[in-house]
N, C-alpha and C positions, 0 to 999 in steps of 0.2 A: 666309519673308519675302515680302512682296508690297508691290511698287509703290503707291501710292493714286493716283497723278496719273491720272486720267481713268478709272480703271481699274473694274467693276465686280465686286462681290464674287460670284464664282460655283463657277468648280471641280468642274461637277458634281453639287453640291448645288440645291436648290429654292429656292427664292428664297421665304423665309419674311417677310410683311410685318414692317416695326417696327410695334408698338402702344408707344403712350405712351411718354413719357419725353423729351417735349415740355423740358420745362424743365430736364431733365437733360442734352439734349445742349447746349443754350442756354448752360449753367453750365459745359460740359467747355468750350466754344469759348471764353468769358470766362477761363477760368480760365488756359488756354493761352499766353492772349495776355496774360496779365498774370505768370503765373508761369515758371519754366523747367524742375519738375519739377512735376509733377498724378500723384497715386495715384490710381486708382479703387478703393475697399476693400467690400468686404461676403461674404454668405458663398456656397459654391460653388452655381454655380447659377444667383446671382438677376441674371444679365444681365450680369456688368462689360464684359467680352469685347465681348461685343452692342454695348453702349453706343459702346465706342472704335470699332469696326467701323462703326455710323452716322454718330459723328462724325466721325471723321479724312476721310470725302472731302469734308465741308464744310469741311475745314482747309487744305485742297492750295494754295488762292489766297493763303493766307498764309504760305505758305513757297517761296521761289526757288527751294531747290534739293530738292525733295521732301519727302512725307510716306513713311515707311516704317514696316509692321507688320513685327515680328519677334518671333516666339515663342521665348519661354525657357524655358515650363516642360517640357522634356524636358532641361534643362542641368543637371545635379545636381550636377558641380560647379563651382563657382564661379569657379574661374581657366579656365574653359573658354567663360567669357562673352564674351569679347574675341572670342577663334577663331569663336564662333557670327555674332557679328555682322558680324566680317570676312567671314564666308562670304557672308551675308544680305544684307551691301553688296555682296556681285559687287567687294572690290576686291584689286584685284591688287599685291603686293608683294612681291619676291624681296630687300630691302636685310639681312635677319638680323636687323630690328630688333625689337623684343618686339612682339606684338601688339598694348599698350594701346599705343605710339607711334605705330603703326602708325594707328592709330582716330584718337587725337587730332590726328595730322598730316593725315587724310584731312577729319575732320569741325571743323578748326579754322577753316576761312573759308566755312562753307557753315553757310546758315541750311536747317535739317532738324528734323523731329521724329522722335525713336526712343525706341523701347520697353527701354531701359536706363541706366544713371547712367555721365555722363563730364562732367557737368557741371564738374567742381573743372579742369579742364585745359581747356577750349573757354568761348567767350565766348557764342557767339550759340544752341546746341544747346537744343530743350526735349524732354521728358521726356517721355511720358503713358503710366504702367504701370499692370496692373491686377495685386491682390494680395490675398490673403483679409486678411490686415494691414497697418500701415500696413511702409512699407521702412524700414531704419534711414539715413538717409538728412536729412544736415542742409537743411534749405531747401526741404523739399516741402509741396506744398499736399493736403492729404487729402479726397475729395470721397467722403462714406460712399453708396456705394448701395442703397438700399433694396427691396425686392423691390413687385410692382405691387400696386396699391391692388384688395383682394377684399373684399366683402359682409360682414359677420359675419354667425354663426350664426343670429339669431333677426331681420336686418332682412327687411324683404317685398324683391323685384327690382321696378327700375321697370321698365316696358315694354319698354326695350330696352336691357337690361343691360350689354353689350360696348361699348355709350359709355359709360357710365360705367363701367365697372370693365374696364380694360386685362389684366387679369391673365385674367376671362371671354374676351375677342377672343384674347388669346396663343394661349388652351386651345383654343378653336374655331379658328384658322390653324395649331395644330399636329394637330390631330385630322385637320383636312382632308387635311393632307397623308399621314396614315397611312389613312385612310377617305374615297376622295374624294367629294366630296358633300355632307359633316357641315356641319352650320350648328347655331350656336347657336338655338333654339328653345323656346317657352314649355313646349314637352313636358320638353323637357331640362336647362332651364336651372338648375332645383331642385340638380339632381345634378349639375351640372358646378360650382356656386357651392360645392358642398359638400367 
């Protein structure tokens, strides 16, 4: 779990730019704020993660009492969701009461975004999960994401390919980071489009 308020996504890892997805975080922030649960669905891989990761610290002004990421996919099972999040919130409760009471009495007057469903018992909670499917989950808004926009096989590259096609810049800011140096280039560009 990680705080979002002010906080910079790092941990040791590189700091890989966002390419594109301009109107996609536009629509998570919209969506947020109109809905109380937003799925991010599409298939492994094509950014969801990412997505919520750029959005959510443009979300932090719109919630009092934090934004919070919390990872579930290592939770396999399912009554073990409650204990993850209890942990992930840092909150403290020795009263014997169940865990989900626990949750809803901690997150019943705090306006938060989390990355799980407690919606049917809290008033003000919104949601934003990312899922290869949609969740079975009455009341959520599904926002399908798409993987970036690439060349097909027979168009020519314009000039400078990585403006227009986000999925080029990705490859060339992931390359860099394994090959420092690497720039998208008209020597290369054939074969990295490919």
């Amino acid at each position: 779990m990680k705080s979002m308020r002010g906080e910079a996504m790092a941990g040791g890892h590189r700091a890989y730019h966002f390419v594109g997805r301009r109107q996609e975080t536009a629509e998570v922030r919209r969506l947020v704020a109109v809905h109380r649960l937003v799925t991010l669905t599409g298939t492994a891989g094509v950014g969801k993660t990412r997505l919520v990761r750029h959005a959510v610290p443009r979300l932090t002004r719109a919630f009092a009492d934090g934004v919070h990421l919390v990872h579930l996919a290592g939770v396999r099972d399912a009554s073990l969701v409650p204990l993850a999040l209890i942990e992930a919130l840092n909150i403290r409760d020795v009263s014997g009461r169940s865990p989900a009471l626990v949750l809803v009495d901690h997150l019943q007057d705090r306006e938060s975004l989390l990355v799980e469903t407690l919606l049917a018992e809290t008033t003000r909670l919104r949601v934003l999960a990312t899922s290869r499917q949609p969740l079975r989950v009455r009341a959520q808004h599904v926002l399908e994401v798409q993987p970036l926009p690439t060349p097909s096989a027979d168009e020519p590259l314009p000039p400078k390919p990585a403006l227009e096609y986000p999925a080029l810049a990705r490859f060339a800011d992931r390359a860099a980071a394994v090959l420092p140096g690497f720039s998208l280039t008209p020597a290369n560009q054939d074969a990295v489009s490919r």
